[in-house]
N, C-alpha and C positions, 0 to 999 in steps of 0.2 A: 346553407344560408346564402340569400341573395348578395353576388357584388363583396363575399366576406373579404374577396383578395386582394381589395381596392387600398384599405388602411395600410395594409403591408407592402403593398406595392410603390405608394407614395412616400414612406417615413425611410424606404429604401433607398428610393432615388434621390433624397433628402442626405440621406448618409454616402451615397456613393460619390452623389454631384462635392458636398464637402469634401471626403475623402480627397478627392482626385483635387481639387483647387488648391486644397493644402500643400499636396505634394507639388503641384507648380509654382505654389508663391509661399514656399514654408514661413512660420513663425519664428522670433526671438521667444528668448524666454522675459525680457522685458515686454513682450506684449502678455504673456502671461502671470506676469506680477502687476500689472493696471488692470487686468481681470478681476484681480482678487486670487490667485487662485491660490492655494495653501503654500509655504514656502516650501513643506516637503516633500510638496508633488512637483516643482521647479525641477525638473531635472532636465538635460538634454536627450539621454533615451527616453523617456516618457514622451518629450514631444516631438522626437523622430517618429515615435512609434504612431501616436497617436491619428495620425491619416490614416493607416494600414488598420489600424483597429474598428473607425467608422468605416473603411470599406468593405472589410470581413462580415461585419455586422450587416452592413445592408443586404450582401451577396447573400448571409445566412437567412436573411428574412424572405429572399426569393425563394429559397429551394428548400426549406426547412419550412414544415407544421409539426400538427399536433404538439408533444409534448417540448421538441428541440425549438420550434417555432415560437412557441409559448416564452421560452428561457429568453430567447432571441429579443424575443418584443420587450420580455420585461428588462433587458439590458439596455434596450434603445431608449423603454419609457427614465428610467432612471437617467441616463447619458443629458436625453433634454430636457428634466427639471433639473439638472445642475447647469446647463448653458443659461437655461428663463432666471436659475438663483442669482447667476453672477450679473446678468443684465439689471436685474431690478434694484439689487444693492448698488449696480452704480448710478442707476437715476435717480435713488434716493440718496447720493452722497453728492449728484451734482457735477460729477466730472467730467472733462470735454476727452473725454476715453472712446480709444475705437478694437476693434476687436475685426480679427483675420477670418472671422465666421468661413467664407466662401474666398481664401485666399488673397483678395486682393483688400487693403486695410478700410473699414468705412467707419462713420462716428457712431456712438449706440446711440438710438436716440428709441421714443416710444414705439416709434414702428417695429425696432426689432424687438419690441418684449412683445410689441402682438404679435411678433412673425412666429416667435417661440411660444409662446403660449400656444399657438394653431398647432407645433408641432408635437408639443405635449399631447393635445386631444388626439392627432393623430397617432401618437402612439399608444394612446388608453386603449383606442378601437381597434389597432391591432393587436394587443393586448387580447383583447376583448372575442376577439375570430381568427387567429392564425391558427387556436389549437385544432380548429373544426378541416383545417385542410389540410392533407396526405403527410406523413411525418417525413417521407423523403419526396420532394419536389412540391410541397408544400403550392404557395399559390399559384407555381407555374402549371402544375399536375392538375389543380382543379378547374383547369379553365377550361368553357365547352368554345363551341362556334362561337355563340353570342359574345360571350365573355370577352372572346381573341379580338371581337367587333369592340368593345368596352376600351381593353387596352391600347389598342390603334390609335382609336379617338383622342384618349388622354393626352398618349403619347406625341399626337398631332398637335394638341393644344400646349401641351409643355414645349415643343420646339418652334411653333409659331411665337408665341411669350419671350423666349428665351434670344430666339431672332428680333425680335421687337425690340427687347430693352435690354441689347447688348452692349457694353460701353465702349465707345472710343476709346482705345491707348491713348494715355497722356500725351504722350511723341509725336501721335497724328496729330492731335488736337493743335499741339503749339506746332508744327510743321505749315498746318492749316490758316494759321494768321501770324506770325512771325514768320520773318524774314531774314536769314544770317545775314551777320555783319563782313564787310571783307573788309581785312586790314591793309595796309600801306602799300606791302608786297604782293597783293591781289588773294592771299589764302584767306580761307573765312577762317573765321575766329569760333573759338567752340564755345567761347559763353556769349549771350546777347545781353548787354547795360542798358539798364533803362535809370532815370534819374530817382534816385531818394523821393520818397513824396515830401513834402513838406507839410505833415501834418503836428499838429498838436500834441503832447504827451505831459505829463505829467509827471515832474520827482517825486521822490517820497519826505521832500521836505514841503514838496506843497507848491512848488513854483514849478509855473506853465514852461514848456520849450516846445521849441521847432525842432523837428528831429533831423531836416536835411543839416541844418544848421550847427545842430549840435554832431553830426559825424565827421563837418567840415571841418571840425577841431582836433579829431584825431579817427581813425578806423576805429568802427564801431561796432562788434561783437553784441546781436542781439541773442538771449536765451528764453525762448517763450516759453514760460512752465505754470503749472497749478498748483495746489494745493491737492493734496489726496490722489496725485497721477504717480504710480507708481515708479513711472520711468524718471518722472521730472524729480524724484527724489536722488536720482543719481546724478545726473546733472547737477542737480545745488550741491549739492557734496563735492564735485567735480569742479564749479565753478573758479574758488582760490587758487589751486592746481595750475588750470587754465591760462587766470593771471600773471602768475608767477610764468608762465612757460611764455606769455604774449604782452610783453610790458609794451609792446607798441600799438596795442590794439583795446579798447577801453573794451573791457568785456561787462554787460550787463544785463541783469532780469525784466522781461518784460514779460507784464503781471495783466490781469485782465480787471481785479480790483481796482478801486483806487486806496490811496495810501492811505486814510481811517480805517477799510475794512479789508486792510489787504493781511493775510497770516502771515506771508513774506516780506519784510518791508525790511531794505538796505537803506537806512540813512547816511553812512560811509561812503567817503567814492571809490569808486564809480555806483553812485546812488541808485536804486532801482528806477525802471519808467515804468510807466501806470496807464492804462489805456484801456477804461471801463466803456468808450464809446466806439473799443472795436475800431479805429483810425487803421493803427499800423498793421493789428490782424487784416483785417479787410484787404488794407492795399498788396500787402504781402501774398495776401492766399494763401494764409495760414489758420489752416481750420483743427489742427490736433496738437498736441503737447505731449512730451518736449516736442521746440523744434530750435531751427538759428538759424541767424540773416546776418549776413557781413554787408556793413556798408563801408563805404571807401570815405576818402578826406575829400576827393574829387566830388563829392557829392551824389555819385553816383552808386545805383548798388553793384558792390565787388561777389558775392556768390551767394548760394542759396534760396529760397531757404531746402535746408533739409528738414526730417522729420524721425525722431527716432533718438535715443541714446547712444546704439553703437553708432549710426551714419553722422549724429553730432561730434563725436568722439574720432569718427575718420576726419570729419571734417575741420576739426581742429589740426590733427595731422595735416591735412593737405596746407592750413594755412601757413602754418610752422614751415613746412617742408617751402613754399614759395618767398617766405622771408629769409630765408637760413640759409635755402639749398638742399634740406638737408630732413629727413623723419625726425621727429622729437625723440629723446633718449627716451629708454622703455624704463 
């Protein structure tokens, strides 16, 4: 069959490229619980293991036809209609959820159910031709001259692509337009303050505030979370805790609803903030939940944000440890 080694060749390097990105920027199991993913496949060997098994699998779809090639695909076709299941469940649930697909964390949005859906077809079609090539070295064994001409190509246009729309490191990027601060003593300083915006926000009792305004009043502990995000379930749980360990720090929810339609809503103080116009996400550059923002009394912001439940949870730590001296008791 013409080109039959093209499907397996692709759903390959699909599973090897993830594999390997895994193993460079591994996963929480909190990113695996805003997946969806069952609680009693949460395990930490499951998701050690889980790079090494898309890369076995790809490596199987090179060298492996006929009947073992067969087995192969049908493992792979299965693997990506359960990646397409858990994306589509979450864009019909609405949640600002991101997923470690290719290692480094991005948001799901429609593009990646068409990325996976493409990867589904692709693996029907190998599905479909892998039994047809050699049972040992499968599509590598059936390739003639032209063929090796085929792969080249591809492979020229996968790293031309790949060089194209490779991303800047965060690090460069802010290296690139920030500028360290040097303190008194001529050392630069390791964080850069920039001031609180002075935006808008809303309580949840319904009255407008300034939020440089309102951190002037005390350090102010932002917790950006959703509704239906797995991670941001531990955080609100987390939240009283918090409190009780940072009485000097007004710890509070910042919700993207406003306060009629918000499922969270803290009428108690430290009241929840409500920011359906994207203000303080925006200014923040805060595009995923959980995340937190310390702002200072100085007006300025004091750390973050981070992003994540454990690095919220370190990050509590580090604030404790700067007011105390000292790790918070375990």
């Amino acid at each position: 069959m013409p080109l039959s080694f093209v499907p397996a060749l692709l759903i390959a390097a699909v599973l090897v490229t993830s594999g390997v990105a895994k193993l460079r920027h591994p996963d929480d199991l909190s990113g695996w619980a805003d997946l969806g993913v069952p609680a009693v496949l949460r395990r930490t060997w499951l998701l050690k293991l889980h790079p090494w098994v898309e890369l076995v699998l790809g490596v199987a779809m090179i060298v492996l036809g006929g009947v073992l090639g067969a087995l192969a695909a049908l493992v792979a076709l299965a693997l990506m209609v359960g990646y397409l299941v858990f994306v589509v469940r979450i864009l019909q649930a609405g949640t600002d959820t991101t997923c470690a697909c290719f290692g480094a964390r991005k948001r799901i949005t429609r593009v990646t159910a068409v990325r996976n859906g493409w990867y589904v077809l692709l693996a029907v079609a190998a599905l479909a031709t892998s039994w047809t090539t050699p049972l040992l070295g499968g599509p590598v064994a059936s390739l003639s001259g032209v063929d090796w001409a085929w792969v080249a190509g591809l492979a020229a246009a996968a790293v031309t692509v790949a060089l194209t729309m490779w991303p800047v490191p965060a690090d460069e990027t802010a290296a690139a337009s920030v500028q360290p601060v040097v303190g008194d003593d001529g050392e630069e300083l390791d964080y850069v303050r920039s001031l609180t915006p002075a935006v808008p926000l809303t309580r949840a009792d319904g009255e407008q505030v300034n939020l440089r305004k309102l951190s002037m009043q005390q350090p102010l502990l932002l917790l950006a979370v959703k509704p239906g995000c797995g991670s941001c379930t531990e955080v609100i749980a987390q939240a009283p805790t918090w409190r009780e360990l940072l009485p000097e720090v007004s710890v509070r929810m910042l919700l993207r609803d406003d306060p009629q339609n918000a499922e969270i809503t803290e009428l108690a103080e430290p009241q929840s903030l409500h920011d359906p116009e994207r203000y303080a996400y925006d200014s923040f550059g805060i595009m995923m939940t959980p995340s937190a923002v310390l702002l200072g009394a100085d007006g300025m912001l004091a750390g973050g944000p981070v992003t994540g439940a454990q690095q919220i949870e370190e990050f509590i730590g580090d604030i404790y440890e700067s007011l105390h001296g000292g790790r918070p008791p375990a």
